[in-house]
Structures are given as structure tokens and as C-alpha cells.
C-alpha positions in Angstrom: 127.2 106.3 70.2 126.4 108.1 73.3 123.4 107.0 75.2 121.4 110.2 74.0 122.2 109.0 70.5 121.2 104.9 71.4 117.8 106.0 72.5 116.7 107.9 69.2 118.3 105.1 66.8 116.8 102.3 68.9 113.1 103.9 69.0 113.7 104.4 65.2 114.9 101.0 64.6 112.3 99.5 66.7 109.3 101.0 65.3 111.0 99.9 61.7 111.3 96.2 62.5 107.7 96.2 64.4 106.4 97.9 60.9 108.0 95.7 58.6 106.2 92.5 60.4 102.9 94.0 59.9 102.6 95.7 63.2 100.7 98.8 62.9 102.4 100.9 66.5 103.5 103.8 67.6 106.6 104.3 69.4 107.5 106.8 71.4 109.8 107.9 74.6 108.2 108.8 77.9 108.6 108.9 81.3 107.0 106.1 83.3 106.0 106.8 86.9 105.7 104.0 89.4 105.6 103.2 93.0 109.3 103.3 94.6 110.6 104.3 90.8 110.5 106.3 87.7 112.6 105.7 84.4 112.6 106.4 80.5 110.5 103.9 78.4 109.6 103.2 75.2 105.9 102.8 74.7 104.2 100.9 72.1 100.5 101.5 71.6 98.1 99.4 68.4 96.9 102.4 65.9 93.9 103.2 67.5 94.1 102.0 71.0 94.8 104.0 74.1 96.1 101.2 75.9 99.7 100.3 75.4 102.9 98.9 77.2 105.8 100.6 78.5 109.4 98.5 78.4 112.1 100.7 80.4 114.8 102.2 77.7 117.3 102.0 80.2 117.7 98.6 80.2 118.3 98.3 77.1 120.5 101.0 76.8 122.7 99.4 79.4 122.5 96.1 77.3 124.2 98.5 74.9 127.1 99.7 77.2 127.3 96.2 78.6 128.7 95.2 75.2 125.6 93.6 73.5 125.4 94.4 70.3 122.4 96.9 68.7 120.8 94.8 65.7 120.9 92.4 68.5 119.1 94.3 71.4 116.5 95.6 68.6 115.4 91.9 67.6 115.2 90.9 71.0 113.0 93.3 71.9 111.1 93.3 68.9 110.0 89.2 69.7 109.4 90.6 72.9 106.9 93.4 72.3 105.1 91.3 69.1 104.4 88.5 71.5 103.5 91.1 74.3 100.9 92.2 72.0 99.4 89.3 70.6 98.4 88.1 74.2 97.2 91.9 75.7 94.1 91.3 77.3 91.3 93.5 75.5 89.7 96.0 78.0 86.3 97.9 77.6 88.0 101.2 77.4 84.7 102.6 78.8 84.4 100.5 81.9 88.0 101.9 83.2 86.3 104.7 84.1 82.5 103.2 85.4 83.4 102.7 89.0 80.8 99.7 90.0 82.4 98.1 87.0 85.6 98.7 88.5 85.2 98.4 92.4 85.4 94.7 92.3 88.8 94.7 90.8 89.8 97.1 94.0 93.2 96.2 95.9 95.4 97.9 98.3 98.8 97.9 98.4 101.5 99.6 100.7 104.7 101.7 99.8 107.4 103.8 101.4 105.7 107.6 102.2 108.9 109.7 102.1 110.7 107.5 98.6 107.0 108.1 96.7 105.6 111.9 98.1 105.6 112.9 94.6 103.6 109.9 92.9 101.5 110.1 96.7 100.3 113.9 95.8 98.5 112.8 92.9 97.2 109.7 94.0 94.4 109.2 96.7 96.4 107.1 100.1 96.0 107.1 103.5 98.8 106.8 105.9 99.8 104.0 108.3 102.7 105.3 109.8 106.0 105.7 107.6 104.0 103.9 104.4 101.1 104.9 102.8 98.0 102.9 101.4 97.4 103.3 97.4 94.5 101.3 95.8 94.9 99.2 92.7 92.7 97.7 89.8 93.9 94.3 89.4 92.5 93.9 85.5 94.6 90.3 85.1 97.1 88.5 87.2 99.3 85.2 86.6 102.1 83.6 86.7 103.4 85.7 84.0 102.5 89.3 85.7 100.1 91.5 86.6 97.5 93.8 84.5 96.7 96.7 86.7 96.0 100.1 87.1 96.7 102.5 89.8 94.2 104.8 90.9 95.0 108.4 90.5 93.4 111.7 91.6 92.2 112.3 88.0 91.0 108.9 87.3 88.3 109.5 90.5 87.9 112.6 89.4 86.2 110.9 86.7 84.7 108.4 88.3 83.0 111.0 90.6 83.8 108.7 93.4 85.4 110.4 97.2 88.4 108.9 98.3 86.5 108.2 101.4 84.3 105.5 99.6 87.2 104.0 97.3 89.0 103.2 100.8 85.8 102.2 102.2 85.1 99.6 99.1 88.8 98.5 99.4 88.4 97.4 102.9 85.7 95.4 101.5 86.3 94.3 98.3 90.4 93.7 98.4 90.4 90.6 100.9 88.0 88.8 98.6 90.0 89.5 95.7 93.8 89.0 97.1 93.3 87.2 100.1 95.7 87.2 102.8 98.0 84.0 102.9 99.8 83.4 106.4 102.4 80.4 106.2 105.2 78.9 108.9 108.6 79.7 107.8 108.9 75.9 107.2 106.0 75.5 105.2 107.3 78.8 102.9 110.8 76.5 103.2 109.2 73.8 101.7 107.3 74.8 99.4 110.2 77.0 97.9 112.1 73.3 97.5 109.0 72.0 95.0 106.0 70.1 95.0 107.7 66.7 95.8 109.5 68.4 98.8 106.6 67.0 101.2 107.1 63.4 99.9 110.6 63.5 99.6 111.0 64.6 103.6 107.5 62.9 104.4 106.4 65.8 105.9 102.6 65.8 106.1 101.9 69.0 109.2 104.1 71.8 110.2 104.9 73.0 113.7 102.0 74.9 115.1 104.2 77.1 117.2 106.8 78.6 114.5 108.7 82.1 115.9 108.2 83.7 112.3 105.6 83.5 109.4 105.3 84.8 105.8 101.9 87.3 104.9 101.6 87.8 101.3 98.5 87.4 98.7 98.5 84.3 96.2 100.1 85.7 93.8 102.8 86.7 95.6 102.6 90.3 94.0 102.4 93.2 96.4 101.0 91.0 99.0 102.5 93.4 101.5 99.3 95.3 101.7 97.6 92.4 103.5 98.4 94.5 106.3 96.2 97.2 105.3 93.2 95.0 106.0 90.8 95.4 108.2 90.9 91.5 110.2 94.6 90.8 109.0 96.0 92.0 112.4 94.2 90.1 114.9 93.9 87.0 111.9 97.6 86.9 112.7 97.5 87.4 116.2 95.1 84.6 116.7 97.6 82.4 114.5 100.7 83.6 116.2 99.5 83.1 119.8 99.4 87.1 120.8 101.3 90.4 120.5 103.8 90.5 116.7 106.8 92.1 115.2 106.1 93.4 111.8 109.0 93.1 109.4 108.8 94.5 105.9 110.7 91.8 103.6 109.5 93.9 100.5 106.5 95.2 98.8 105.5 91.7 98.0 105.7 89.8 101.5 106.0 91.0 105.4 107.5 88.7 108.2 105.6 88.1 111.4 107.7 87.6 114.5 106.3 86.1 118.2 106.8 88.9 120.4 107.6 86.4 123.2 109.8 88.5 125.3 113.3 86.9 124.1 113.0 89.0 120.4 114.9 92.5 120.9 113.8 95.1 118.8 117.1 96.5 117.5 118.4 93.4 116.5 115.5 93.0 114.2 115.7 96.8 112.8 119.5 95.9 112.2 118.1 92.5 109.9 116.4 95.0 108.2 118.3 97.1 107.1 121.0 94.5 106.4 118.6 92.9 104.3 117.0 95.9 102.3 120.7 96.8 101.1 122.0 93.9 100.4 119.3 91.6 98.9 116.2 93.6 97.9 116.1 95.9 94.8 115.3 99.0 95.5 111.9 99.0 93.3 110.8 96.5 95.5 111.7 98.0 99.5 109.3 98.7 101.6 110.9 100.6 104.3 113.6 100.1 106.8 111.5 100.0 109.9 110.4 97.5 112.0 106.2 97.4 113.0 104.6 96.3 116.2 101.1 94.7 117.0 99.8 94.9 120.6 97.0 92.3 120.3 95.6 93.6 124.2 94.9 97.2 122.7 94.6 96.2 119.2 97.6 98.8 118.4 99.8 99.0 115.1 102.5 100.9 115.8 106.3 101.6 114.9 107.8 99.1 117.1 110.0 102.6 118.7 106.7 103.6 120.0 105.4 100.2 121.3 108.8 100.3 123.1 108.4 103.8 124.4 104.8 103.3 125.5 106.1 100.1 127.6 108.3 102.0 129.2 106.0 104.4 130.2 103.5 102.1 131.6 106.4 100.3 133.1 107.6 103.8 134.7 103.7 104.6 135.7 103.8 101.7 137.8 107.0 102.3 139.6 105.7 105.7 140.4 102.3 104.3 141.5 104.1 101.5 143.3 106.1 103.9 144.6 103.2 106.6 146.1 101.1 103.9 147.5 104.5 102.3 149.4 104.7 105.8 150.7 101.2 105.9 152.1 101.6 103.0 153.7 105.0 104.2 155.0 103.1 107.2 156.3 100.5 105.2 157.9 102.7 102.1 159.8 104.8 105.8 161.0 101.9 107.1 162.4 101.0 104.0 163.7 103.8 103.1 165.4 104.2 106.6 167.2 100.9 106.1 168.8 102.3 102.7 170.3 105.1 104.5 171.7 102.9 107.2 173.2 102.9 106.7 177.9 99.8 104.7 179.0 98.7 108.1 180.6 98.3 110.4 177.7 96.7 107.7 175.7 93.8 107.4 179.0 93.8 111.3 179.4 92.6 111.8 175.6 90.0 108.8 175.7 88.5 110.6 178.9 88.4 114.0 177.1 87.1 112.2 173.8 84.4 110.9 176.3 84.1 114.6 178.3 85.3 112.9 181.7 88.4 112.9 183.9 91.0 110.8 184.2 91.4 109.6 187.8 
């Protein structure tokens, strides 16, 4: 069957198997929009519930093509989604929409600008530079997801809240709730090996002085927007030792490099890159830049424009270096002339500054 023809049986066949086990759903295909993606679900909602859960049809339709079989896809699925909705959380329907309820549960994440302008229009964001803020309610999170729900237009609409306050209460509210986590690349190393890692190498304290650290939140789940707090910069300048390279691993995590003088720019825009294509998927990019913190003028920048602007201040003080070497130039030129001037004239012009006469 053509995958037109998969997605119709497999909804059908779904909803069947979910009926015949006593699950009173309904099934249907729509189009799930989400930061960095959009696909074709299937969502299944309890009778008489507006909240539901989306699993992307494509997937499974691959599955398909892939050579798994259908009866087997189906039951697979169908284990999935009853035990899916035997531990949903039960939300006050009425609260999702009674902002002091909600504002506590406010966190900010960041995303690509240009990859989401058509989600961004109907969500409320700010910019910071190529990305763009969005705000979150974080309903549930563990280490088997995330419960959340991303504020749209609409949704404060309804709240009757400006999107001036909801970034106001974000600033406020999202540090306490997803706190920033900055780790050395060795402790991140470590701690990636297992909890008898630090035994094992008897490793007790990390280097103080590491060139790069890992920014995320606990959970590890769009802990990018750490960056987007208010303290986080100069909370990792302090840690770092001064100015920072900004490198955008993924929407989960960012890298922070020592800007120490030896780091060059390009090579760390080429890592980038190198890395986005070959190692991230693309729901999960950030962007392909590289960021900058100048921890003297308390600047976040796109690390192009840091290097422009020290260029600039770099080519200011040649030229000032450069006018005031001429002045004195000007000056020791003047000065000298005067020395070479006969003993006579110099005696004729004190006499005449004096109204006498030179004998």
C-alpha cells in the first residue's frame, strides 16, 4: 500500500485495537506544530477530555517502508499509547488558562528565528540576535519526558496577560524553576561514564581553570535557554575567569569557551557547523552561529560583531595614536626651528616683546 493508503488503515486499525481493550479514544490525523519541526500525527484523546497526545504518523509509516510488518507496527503502538494513557498526568483544565496558577510553571527556552518565523508569528518571543525567546509551561518533567505547554498568542489572549509581563515573570520565575547548571568539560566527562566513575579514577575535585564548560537546566531538556536569563552571563563570566565564546551544541545544552586570546573565532564557527550536520538532529539545532560575551561592557553579541567592534576600537586607537604622534611631531618641529634661529633675531624680538632696543 502506498503511504496515503498506510495512514488511513493504520488510524483505523489503531482506534479498533485501542476499542477492543476497553479504551474509550478518538483517533484522528493532524498536523503537529513544534519548535524547529512540524509532521503528521495521530492523536489520541479519552472521550471527554481535551487533552490528548500526539505520536508522529511518520514514523510509523517509515517502520512500514522499512520492512516491519503492519499487525506488527499497530500492536506496538497500541502498548505504547495504553500505557501512555494510564500514567497522563490529570490537569485542572481550568487552571491552563488562570495565569497566577500558571506563572509559576513559566520557562524560557531559545530556538532558531529564521527555521521557526511561522510558529514565531503566533507565539509571543523576543529576539536575541539570530534566536528568539519563547516561554513554556513546564506541567511535569522526568526522566521519562516532559509535560508542557507552549504559550501562544491565543492562549494570552485568554489569559488577558501582555507579553511584556509574561517576559517580565519569566525572568523571574524560570531560574527558580530550571535553574542554570554550569559544569567543566571533565566533570560533564565523568559524569557521562556513571556514578562509580569518580571512585573508579578517584577523582574527588575538578580543574578550576577548564577552557570549556557545559550550561544546561537539570533536566537536560531545552536547557539552552539558560542563556536567556537575566544573571546567567556574568554567573558564567565569574566562573569562567572573564570575556566567553558562546557555542550552541543544541537546544538542550550551550558550550562556554575562555576567550583567552589563543581561541579564533572561525575555527569555532567551522566546529559548529561540522557538528550541527553531522551529529545533531535537525529537531534539536539551535543555529549555526557562534555567540560572544564581553564581560567589561556586559555585551552578548554574535561573535562577528564582537570581532568587528575590536577592530574598530583597535583602528580608533591607531588613528588617535596616530593624531596625537602628529601633534607632538608638530610641536618638537616647531621647536627645533626656534633653536636653529641666529642669537640676534631671537634678542631683537625679546626687546620688541619688552618695547626696547636691541643694542
Amino acid at each position: 500500500m502506498n503511504n496515503e493508503e498506510f495512514k488511513n488503515e493504520f488510524v483505523e486499525a489503531l482506534k479498533e485495537n485501542l476499542s477492543e481493550r476497553g479504551n474509550d479514544v478518538d483517533v484522528k490525523v493532524s498536523t503537529v506544530e513544534k519548535m524547529n519541526q512540524s509532521y503528521e500525527a495521530i492523536t489520541i484523546t479519552p472521550e471527554g477530555s481535551n487533552i490528548g497526545m500526539n505520536m508522529n504518523l511518520e514514523v510509523f509509516a517509515e517502520a512500514y517502508e522499512s520492512g516491519v510488518p503492519f499487525n506488527e507496527i499497530v500492536e506496538q503502538v497500541t502498548n505504547k499509547v495504553e500505557a501512555h494513557l494510564a500514567d497522563m498526568p490529570t490537569f485542572d483544565v481550568q487552571s491552563l488558562t488562570d495565569y497566577e496558577q500558571m506563572k509559576d510553571k513559566l520557562a524560557m527556552e531559545v530556538v532558531a528565528a529564521d527555521r521557526n518565523a511561522d510558529l514565531l508569528a503566533k507565539v509571543p518571543h523576543q529576539e536575541m540576535e539570530d534566536m528568539a525567546v519563547v516561554y513554556r509551561f513546564v506541567m511535569e518533567s522526568d526522566e521519562n519526558g516532559r509535560a508542557s505547554i507552549l504559550v501562544s498568542n491565543d492562549l494570552l489572549d485568554k489569559m488577558g496577560v501582555t507579553p511584556e509581563q509574561l517576559h517580565a515573570d519569566a525572568l523571574e520565575n524560570a531560574p527558580e524553576l530550571r535553574p542554570a547548571v554550569i559544569k567543566g568539560m571533565s566533570e560533564v566527562m565523568m559524569d557521562m561514564m556513571g556514578e562509580d566513575a569518580h571512585e573508579m579514577f578517584g577523582i574527588d575535585e575538578f580543574p578550576q581553570d577548564e577552557m570549556m564548560y557545559v550550561a544546561t537546566v537539570p533536566d537536560k531538556i531545552s536547557g539552552a535557554g539558560v542563556i536567556a536569563y537575566q544573571e546567567f552571563m556574568d554567573q558564567a563570566a565569574e566562573k569562567l575567569g572573564g570575556d566567553f565564546y558562546i557555542l550552541p551544541s543544541s537546544i538542550h545544552e550551550v558550550l562556554l569557551v575562555k576567550d583567552d586570546g589563543a581561541v579564533n573565532f572561525n575555527d569555532l564557527k567551522s566546529m559548529v557547523e561540522d557538528v550541527n550536520a553531522t551529529q545533531v538532529a535537525p529537531e534539536e539545532k539551535l543555529t549555526d552561529s557562534v555567540y560572544h560575551y564581553d564581560s567589561k561592557e556586559h555585551i552578548f553579541e554574535l561573535a562577528e560583531k564582537f570581532e568587528a567592534r575590536q577592530q574598530a576600537k583597535e583602528a580608533d586607537i591607531s588613528s588617535e595614536k596616530e593624531e596625537k604622534g602628529s601633534v607632538l611631531g608638530d610641536l618638537k618641529a616647531k621647536k627645533d626651528e626656534a633653536a636653529k634661529q641666529p642669537k640676534k633675531d631671537v634678542v631683537e624680538k625679546a626687546a620688541k616683546s619688552k618695547g626696547g632696543e636691541a643694542l
